[in-house]
C-alpha positions as CSV (number, residue, x, y, z in Angstrom):
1,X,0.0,0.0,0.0
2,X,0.8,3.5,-0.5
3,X,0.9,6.0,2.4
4,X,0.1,9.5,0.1
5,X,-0.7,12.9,0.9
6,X,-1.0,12.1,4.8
7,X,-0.6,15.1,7.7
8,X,0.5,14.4,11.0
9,X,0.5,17.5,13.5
10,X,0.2,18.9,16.9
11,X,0.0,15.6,18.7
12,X,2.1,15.0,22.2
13,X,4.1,11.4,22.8
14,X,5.7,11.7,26.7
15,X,7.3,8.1,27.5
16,X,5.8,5.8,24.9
17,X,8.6,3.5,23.8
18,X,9.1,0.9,21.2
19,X,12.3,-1.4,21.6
20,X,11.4,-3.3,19.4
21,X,13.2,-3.1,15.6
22,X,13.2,-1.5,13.2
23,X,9.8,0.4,15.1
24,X,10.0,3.9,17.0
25,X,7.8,6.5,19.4
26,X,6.8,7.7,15.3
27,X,7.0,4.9,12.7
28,X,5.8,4.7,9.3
29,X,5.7,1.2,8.0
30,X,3.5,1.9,5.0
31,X,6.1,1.5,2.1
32,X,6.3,3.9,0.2
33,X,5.0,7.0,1.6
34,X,4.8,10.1,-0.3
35,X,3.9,13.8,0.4
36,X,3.3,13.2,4.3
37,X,3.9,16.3,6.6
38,X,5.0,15.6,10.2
39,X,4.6,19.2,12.1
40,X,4.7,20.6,15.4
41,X,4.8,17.2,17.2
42,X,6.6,17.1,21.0
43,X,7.7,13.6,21.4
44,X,10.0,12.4,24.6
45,X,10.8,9.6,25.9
46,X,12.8,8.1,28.9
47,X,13.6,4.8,27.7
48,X,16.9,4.9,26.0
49,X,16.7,1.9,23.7
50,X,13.7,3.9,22.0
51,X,14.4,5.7,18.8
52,X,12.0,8.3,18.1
53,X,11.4,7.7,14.8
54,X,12.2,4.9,12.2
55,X,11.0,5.2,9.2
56,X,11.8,4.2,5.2
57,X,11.1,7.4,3.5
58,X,9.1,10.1,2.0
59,X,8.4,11.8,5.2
60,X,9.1,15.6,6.1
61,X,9.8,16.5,9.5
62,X,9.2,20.1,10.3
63,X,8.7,22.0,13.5
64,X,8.6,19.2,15.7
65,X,10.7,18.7,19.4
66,X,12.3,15.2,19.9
67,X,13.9,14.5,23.0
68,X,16.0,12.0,23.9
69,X,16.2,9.9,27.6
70,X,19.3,11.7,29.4
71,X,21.0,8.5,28.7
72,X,20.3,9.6,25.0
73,X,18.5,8.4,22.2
74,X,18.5,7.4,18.8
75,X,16.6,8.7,15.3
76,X,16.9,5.6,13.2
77,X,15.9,7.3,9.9
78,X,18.6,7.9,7.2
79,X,15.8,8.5,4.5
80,X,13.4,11.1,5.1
81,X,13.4,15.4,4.9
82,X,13.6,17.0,8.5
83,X,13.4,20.8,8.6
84,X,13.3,23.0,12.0
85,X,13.0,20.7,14.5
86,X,14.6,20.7,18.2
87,X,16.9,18.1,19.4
88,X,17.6,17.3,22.7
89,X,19.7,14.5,23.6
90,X,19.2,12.7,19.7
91,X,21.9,10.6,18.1
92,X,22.7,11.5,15.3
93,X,20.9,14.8,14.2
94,X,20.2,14.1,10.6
95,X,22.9,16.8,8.9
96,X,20.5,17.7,6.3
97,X,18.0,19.7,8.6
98,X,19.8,23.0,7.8
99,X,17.5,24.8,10.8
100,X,18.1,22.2,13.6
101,X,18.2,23.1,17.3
102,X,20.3,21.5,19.4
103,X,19.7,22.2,23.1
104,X,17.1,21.5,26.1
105,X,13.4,22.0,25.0
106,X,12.9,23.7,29.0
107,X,9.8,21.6,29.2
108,X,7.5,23.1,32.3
109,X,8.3,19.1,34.2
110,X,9.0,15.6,32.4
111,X,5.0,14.9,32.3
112,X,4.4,18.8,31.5
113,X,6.2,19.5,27.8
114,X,4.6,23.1,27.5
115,X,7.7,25.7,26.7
116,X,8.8,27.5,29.5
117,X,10.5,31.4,28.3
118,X,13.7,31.5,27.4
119,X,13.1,27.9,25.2
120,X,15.0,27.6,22.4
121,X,11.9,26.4,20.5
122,X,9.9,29.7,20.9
123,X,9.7,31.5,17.7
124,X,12.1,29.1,15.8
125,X,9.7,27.7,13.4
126,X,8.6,27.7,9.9
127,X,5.4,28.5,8.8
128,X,3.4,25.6,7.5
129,X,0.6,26.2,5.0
130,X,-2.7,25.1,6.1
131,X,-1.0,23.8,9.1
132,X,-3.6,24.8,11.4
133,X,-4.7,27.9,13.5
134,X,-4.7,26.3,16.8
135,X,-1.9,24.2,18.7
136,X,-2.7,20.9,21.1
137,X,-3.3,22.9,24.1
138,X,-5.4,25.4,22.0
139,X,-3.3,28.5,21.7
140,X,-3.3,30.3,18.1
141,X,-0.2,29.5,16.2
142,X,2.2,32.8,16.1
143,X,4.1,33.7,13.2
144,X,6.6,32.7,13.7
145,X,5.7,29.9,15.0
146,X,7.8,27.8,17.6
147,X,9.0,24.3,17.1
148,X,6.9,21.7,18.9
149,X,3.2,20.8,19.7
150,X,3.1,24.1,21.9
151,X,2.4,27.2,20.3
152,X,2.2,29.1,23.4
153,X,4.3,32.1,24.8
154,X,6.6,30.6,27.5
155,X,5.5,29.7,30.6
């Protein structure tokens, strides 16, 4: 089957885990996918034997947070597009996403992953089009927007 045209946005993922190979927190087994949009996602885990996202290709990444257990974790992806998205604690950062940030989201607690100020996620998005007017915890999207599921000021 063919995964087209699919969008995947604003959702939150806090400690699920998949240890199991080739399978990640975000995994796209449909083969091939084409023109699917992954935005504005916060995904975190603590388990470090989870990568946060395997996948085989034809996925974007933009605007999304992944972070890592402190132990670290891996993206086991080689294949897709990522553009603008935070990294804390990821092995490797795929060297193609020209806008990565590397650093500590500043997540409010570790069950709590709205931005607190002085994140280095506020205002360092892209604009999507059609991505929405609203984030997960209902806030308008700013322009520009910040990297992540919230599109909130700082707490």
């Amino acid at each position: 089957m063919i995964s087209d045209h699919n969008t995947v946005r604003y959702n939150v993922s806090v400690n699920d885990r998949n240890t199991t190979a080739p399978y990640g927190v975000i995994s796209v087994v449909c083969a091939p996918a084409t023109r699917t949009l992954v935005h504005h996602n916060t995904v975190t885990t603590n388990a470090p034997d989870t990568a946060v996202v395997s996948s085989p290709g034809g996925v974007t990444f933009r605007d999304n947070v992944f972070a890592g257990a402190a132990a670290g974790a891996p993206l086991a992806d080689a294949h897709n597009t990522y553009d603008h998205n935070l990294y804390a604690r990821i092995s490797p950062v795929p060297a193609t996403d020209a806008g990565a940030v590397r650093g500590d989201p500043r997540f409010l607690a570790p069950y709590d992953v709205r931005l607190r100020a002085g994140s280095p996620a506020l205002g360092a998005g892209v604009p999507v089009p059609g991505g929405g007017d609203r984030d997960f915890y209902g806030n308008p999207v700013p322009d520009p927007p910040n990297l992540g599921a919230d599109q909130g000021r700082g707490k």
